[in-house]
N, C-alpha and C positions, 0 to 999 in steps of 0.2 A: 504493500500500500504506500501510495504515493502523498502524507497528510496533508492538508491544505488550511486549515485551522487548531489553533492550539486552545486551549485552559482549560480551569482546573472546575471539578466540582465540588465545592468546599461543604463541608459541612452538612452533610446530605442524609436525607433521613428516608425511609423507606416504609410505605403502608400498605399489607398485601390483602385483599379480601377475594378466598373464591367463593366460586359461581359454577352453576352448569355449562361446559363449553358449548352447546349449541347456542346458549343467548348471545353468545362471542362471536360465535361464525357468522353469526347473521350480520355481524357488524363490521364484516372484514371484505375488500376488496379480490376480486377473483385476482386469482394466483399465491393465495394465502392461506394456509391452513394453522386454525389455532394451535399451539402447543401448549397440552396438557401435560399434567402433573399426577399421577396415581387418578386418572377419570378427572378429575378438578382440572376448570378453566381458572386464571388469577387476575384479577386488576392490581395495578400499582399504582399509588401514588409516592411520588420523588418532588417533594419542596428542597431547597437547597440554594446557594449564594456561587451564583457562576461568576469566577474570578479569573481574570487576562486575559478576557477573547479576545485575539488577533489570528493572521495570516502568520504561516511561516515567516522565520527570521525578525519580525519585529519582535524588540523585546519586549519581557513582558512586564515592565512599568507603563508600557505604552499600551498597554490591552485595557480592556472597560470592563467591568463588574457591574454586575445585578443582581439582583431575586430571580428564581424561578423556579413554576411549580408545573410537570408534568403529571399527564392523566393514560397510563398505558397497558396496553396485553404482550406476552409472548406468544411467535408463531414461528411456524418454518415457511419458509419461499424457495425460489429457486437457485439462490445462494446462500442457502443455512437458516438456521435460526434465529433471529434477531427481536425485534423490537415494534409494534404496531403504536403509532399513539393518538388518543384520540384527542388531548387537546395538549396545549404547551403554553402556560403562563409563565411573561416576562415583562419586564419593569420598564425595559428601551426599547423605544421605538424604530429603532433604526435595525435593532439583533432584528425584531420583529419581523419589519420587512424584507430582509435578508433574507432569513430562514424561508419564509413562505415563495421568496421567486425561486432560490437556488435549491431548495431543498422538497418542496412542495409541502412544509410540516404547516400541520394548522396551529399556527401560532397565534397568542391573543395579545395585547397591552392590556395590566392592569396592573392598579396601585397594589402596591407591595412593599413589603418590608422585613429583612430577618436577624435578628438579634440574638447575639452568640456570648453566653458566658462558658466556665470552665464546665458548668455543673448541667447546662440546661440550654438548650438551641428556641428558641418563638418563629415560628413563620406568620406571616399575615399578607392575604392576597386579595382583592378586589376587582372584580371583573366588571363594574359600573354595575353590581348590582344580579347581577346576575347569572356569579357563581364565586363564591366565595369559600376563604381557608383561615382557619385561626389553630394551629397545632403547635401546643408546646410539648415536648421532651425532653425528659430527665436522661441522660446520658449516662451509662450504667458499666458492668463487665464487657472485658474484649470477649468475644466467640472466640477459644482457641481453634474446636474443631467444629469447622461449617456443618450441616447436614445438607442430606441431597437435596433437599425440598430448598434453602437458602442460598446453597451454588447455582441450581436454576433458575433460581428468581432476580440475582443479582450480576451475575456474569452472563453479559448478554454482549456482543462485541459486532454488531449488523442495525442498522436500522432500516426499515421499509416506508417507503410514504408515497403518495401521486400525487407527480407534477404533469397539471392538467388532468389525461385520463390512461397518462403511461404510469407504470410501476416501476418505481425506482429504490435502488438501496445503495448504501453509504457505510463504508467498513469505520468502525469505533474501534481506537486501541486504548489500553489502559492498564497499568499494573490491578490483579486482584485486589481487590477490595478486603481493608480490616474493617469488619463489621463489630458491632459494639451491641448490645444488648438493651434496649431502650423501655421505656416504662411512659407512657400518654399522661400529661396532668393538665392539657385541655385538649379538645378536637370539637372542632367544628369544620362539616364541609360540605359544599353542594356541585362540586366539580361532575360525580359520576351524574347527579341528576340531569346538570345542563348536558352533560354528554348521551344522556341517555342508555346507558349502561350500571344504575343500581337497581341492583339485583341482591336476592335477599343473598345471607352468608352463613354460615356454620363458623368460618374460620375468618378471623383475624389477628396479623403478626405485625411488629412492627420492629425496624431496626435501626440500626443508628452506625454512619461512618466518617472519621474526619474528613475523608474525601480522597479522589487521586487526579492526577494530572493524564490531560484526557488529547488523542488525538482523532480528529475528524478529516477522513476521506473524503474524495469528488463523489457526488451521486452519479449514479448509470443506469440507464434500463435494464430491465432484466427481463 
């Protein structure tokens, strides 16, 4: 892979809720097939503090930071397993419109905010009203040994999206992820409703990572 964009995902918090994979198929683009987990389909939501977006070789004092809270499933496609997302909240308007010409992500602008102590990470996102996040996290033990169920849901290194009404994907690299153990002491959120994807659950996880330094490939048809 040849990256084309650099930074970091800082501080990044993960919320997995499943669901029956058919309410998921139904919501995926041909050439997509969900990827299941022992029969369970999963939503994730990933709040977190995107830090030094730039282009190759620019350093990265010169890159731009913001909030941002993605709404997503895992699938397989025609080059692996990756990443489906149904929405992508951001703080800058400019990532915004980037992401949506070159990438074809549905990306949204809304007010946001994330506040990080040693002990405890706050996200808070605004979508004008019409989808909203308030999630604090106590940040807890390191996970020394993953389980299968948390390697799958975190190590995802492909994303898929349509620009226009081509299917495209975009190779992610990134050192594994040291995931941390997290504990909710607020949640409030209306992302899967506006996306049309809450769906009742048995299971809810939630995780917590400092973050890693993230590189983003050209999109391509597939």
């Amino acid at each position: 892979m040849v990256p084309v964009m650099l930074q970091r995902w800082h501080e990044i918090s993960f919320v997995h809720w499943s669901c029956d994979p058919a309410l998921l198929q139904l919501r995926l683009p041909r050439g997509l097939q969900l990827d299941d987990f022992d029969g369970k389909g999963w939503i994730g939501l990933t709040p977190f503090l995107l830090v030094g977006l730039r282009p190759v070789l620019v350093p990265r004092v010169l890159g731009i930071s913001f909030p941002e809270t993605n709404l997503r499933t895992y699938v397989r496609g025609p080059n692996g397993p990756g990443i489906w997302f149904f929405s992508l909240d951001a703080a800058r308007l400019t990532a915004v419109a980037g992401a949506r010409a070159t990438y074809g992500l549905p990306y949204y602008w809304s007010d946001m905010e994330v506040r990080i102590s040693a002990e405890e990470v706050l996200y808070y996102s605004n979508r004008g009203g019409r989808a909203r996040v308030r999630i604090r996290v106590a940040k807890e033990n390191p996970i020394e040994n993953r389980s299968a169920l948390e390697t799958f849901l975190t190590e995802r290194y492909r994303l898929y999206s349509l620009l226009g009404s081509r299917l495209i994907s975009a190779e992610v690299r990134h050192p594994p992820w040291k995931l941390n153990q997290a504990r909710l002491l607020e949640f409030e959120e209306t992302l899967r409703r506006a996306a049309g994807v809450e769906f009742p659950s048995s299971d809810f996880l939630v995780h917590h990572s400092g973050g890693v330094d993230t590189k983003i490939g050209l999109p391509h048809r597939v």
